[in-house]
C-alpha positions as protocol buffer text, in pm:
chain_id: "A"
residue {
  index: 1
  type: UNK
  ca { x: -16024 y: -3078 z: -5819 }
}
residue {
  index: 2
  type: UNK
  ca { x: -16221 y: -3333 z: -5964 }
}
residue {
  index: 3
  type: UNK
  ca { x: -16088 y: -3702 z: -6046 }
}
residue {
  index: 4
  type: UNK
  ca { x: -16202 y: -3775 z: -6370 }
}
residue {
  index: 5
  type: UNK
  ca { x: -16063 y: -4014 z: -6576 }
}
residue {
  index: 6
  type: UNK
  ca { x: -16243 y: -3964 z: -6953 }
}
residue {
  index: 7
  type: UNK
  ca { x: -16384 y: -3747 z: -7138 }
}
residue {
  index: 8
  type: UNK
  ca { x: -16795 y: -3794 z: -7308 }
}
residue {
  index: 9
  type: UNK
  ca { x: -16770 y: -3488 z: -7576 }
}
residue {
  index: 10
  type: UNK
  ca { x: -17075 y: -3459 z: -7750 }
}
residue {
  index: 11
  type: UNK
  ca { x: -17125 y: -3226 z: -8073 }
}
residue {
  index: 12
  type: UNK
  ca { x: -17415 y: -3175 z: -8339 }
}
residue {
  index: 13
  type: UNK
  ca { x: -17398 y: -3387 z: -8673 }
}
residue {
  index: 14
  type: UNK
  ca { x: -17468 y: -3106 z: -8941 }
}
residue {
  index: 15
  type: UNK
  ca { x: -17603 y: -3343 z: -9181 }
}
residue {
  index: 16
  type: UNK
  ca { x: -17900 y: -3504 z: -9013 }
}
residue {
  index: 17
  type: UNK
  ca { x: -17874 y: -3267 z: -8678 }
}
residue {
  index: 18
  type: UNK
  ca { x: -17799 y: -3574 z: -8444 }
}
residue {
  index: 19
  type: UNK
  ca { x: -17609 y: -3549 z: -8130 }
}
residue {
  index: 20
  type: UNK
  ca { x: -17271 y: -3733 z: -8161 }
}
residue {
  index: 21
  type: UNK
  ca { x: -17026 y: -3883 z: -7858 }
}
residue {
  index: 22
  type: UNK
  ca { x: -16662 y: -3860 z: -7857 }
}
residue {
  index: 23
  type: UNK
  ca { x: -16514 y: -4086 z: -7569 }
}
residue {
  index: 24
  type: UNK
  ca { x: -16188 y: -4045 z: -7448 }
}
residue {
  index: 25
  type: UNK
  ca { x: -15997 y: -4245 z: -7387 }
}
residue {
  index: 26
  type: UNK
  ca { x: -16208 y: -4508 z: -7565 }
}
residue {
  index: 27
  type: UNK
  ca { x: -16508 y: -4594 z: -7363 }
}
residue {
  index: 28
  type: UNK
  ca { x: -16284 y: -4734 z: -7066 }
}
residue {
  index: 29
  type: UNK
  ca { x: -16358 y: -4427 z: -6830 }
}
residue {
  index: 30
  type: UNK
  ca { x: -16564 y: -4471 z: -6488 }
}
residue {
  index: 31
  type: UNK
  ca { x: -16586 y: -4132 z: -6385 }
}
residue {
  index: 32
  type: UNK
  ca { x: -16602 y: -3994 z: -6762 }
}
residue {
  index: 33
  type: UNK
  ca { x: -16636 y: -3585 z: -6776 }
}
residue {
  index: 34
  type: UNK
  ca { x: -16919 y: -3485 z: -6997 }
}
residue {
  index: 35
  type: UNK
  ca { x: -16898 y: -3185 z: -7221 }
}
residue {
  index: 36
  type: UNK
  ca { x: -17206 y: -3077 z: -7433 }
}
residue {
  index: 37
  type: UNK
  ca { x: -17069 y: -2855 z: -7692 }
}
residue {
  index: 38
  type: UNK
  ca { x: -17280 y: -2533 z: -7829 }
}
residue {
  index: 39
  type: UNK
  ca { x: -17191 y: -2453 z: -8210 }
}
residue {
  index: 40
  type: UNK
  ca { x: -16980 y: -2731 z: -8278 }
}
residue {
  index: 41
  type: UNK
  ca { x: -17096 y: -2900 z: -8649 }
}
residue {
  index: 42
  type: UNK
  ca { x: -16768 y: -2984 z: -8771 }
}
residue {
  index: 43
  type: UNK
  ca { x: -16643 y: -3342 z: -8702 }
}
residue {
  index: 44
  type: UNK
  ca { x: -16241 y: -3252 z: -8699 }
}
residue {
  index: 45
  type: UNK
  ca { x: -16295 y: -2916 z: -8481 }
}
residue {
  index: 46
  type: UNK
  ca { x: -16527 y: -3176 z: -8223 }
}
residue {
  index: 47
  type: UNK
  ca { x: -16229 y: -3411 z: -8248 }
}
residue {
  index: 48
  type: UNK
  ca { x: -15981 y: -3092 z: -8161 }
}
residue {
  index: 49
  type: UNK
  ca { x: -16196 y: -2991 z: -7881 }
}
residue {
  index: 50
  type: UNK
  ca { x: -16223 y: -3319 z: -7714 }
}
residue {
  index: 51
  type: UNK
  ca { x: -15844 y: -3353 z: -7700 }
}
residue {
  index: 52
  type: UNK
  ca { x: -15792 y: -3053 z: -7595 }
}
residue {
  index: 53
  type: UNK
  ca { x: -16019 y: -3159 z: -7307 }
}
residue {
  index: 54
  type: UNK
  ca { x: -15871 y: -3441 z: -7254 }
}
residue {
  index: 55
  type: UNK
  ca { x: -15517 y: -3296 z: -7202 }
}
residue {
  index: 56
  type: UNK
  ca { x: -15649 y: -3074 z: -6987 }
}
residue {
  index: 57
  type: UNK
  ca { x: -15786 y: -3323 z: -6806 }
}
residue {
  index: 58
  type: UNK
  ca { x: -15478 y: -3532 z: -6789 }
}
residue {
  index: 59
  type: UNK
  ca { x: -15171 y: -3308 z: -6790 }
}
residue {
  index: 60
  type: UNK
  ca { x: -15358 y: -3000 z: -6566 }
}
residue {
  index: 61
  type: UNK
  ca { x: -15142 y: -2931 z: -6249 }
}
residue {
  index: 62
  type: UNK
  ca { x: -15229 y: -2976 z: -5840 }
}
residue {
  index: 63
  type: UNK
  ca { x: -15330 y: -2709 z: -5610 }
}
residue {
  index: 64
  type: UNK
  ca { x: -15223 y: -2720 z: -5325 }
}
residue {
  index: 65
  type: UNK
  ca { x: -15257 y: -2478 z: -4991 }
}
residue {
  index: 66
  type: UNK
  ca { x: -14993 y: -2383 z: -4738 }
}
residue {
  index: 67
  type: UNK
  ca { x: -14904 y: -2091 z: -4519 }
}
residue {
  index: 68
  type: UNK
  ca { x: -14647 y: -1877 z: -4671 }
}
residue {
  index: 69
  type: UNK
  ca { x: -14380 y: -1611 z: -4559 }
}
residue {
  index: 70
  type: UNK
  ca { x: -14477 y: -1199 z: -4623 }
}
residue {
  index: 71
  type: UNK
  ca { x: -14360 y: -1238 z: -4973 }
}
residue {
  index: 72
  type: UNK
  ca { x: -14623 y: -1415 z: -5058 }
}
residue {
  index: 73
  type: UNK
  ca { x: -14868 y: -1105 z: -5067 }
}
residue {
  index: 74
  type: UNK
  ca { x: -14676 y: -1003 z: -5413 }
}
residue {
  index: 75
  type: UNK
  ca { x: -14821 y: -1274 z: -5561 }
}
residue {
  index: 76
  type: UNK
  ca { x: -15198 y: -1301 z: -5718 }
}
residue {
  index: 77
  type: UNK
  ca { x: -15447 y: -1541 z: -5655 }
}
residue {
  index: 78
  type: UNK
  ca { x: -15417 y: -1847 z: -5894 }
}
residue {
  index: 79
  type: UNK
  ca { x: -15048 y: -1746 z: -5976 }
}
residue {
  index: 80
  type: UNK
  ca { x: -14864 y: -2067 z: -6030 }
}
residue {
  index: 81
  type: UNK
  ca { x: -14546 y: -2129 z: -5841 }
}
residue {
  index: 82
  type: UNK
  ca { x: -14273 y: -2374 z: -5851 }
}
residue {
  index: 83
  type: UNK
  ca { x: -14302 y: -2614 z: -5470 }
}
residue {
  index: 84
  type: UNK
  ca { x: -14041 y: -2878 z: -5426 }
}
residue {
  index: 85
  type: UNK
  ca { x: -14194 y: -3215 z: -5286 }
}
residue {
  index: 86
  type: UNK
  ca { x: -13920 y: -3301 z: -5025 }
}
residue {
  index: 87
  type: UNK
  ca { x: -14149 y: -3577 z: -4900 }
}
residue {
  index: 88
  type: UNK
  ca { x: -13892 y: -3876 z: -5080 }
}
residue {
  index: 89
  type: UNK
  ca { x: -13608 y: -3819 z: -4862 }
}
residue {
  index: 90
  type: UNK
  ca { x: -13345 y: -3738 z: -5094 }
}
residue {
  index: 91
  type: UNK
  ca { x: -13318 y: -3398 z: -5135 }
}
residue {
  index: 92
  type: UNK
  ca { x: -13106 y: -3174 z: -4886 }
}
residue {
  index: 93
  type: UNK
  ca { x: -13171 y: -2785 z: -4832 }
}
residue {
  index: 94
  type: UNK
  ca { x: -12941 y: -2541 z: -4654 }
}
C-alpha cells in the first residue's frame, strides 16, 4: 500500500486547453499522489474526481496477511473480512 498523503489532480481547461492542478489537501502534501486525468474538461466533474480520490486515499482500508483455518478456502481473493485487533489488551475471547 502506498503512504500518500495528497492528492495533485490535474484536468484540461476547455477554454484555452491548459492543464490545471487540483491539490488536496491544499498544497501541504509531501508524498502527494498524482493523477493525470484523460477526458476531463469540466471544472466541477475535476473537482468530483479529485475528492473522490482523495477519500479513497484517506478512508481506503489495510491489508493485512495471516494464516487462516480450512474455511478460509470459501473465501475469494480480495474478499474483505472483519479481523479484531486484540493487540490493546482489553478485549477477552472464549
Amino acid at each position: 500500500m502506498d503512504d500518500y498523503d495528497g492528492l495533485i489532480y490535474e484536468y484540461t481547461d476547455p477554454t484555452d486547453d491548459s492543464r490545471i492542478n487540483i491539490y488536496l489537501p491544499d498544497k501541504g502534501a509531501k508524498n502527494p499522489k498524482e493523477v493525470k486525468s484523460v477526458g476531463v474538461r469540466n471544472k466541477w466533474q475535476a473537482h468530483f474526481n479529485a475528492y473522490r480520490i482523495w477519500n479513497k486515499l484517506r478512508f481506503q482500508r489495510k491489508s493485512i496477511t495471516f494464516d487462516a483455518a480450512p474455511e478460509s478456502e470459501l473465501l475469494v481473493l480480495r474478499d474483505r473480512i472483519a479481523v479484531a485487533d486484540y493487540r490493546n489488551g482489553i478485549h477477552q475471547s472464549g
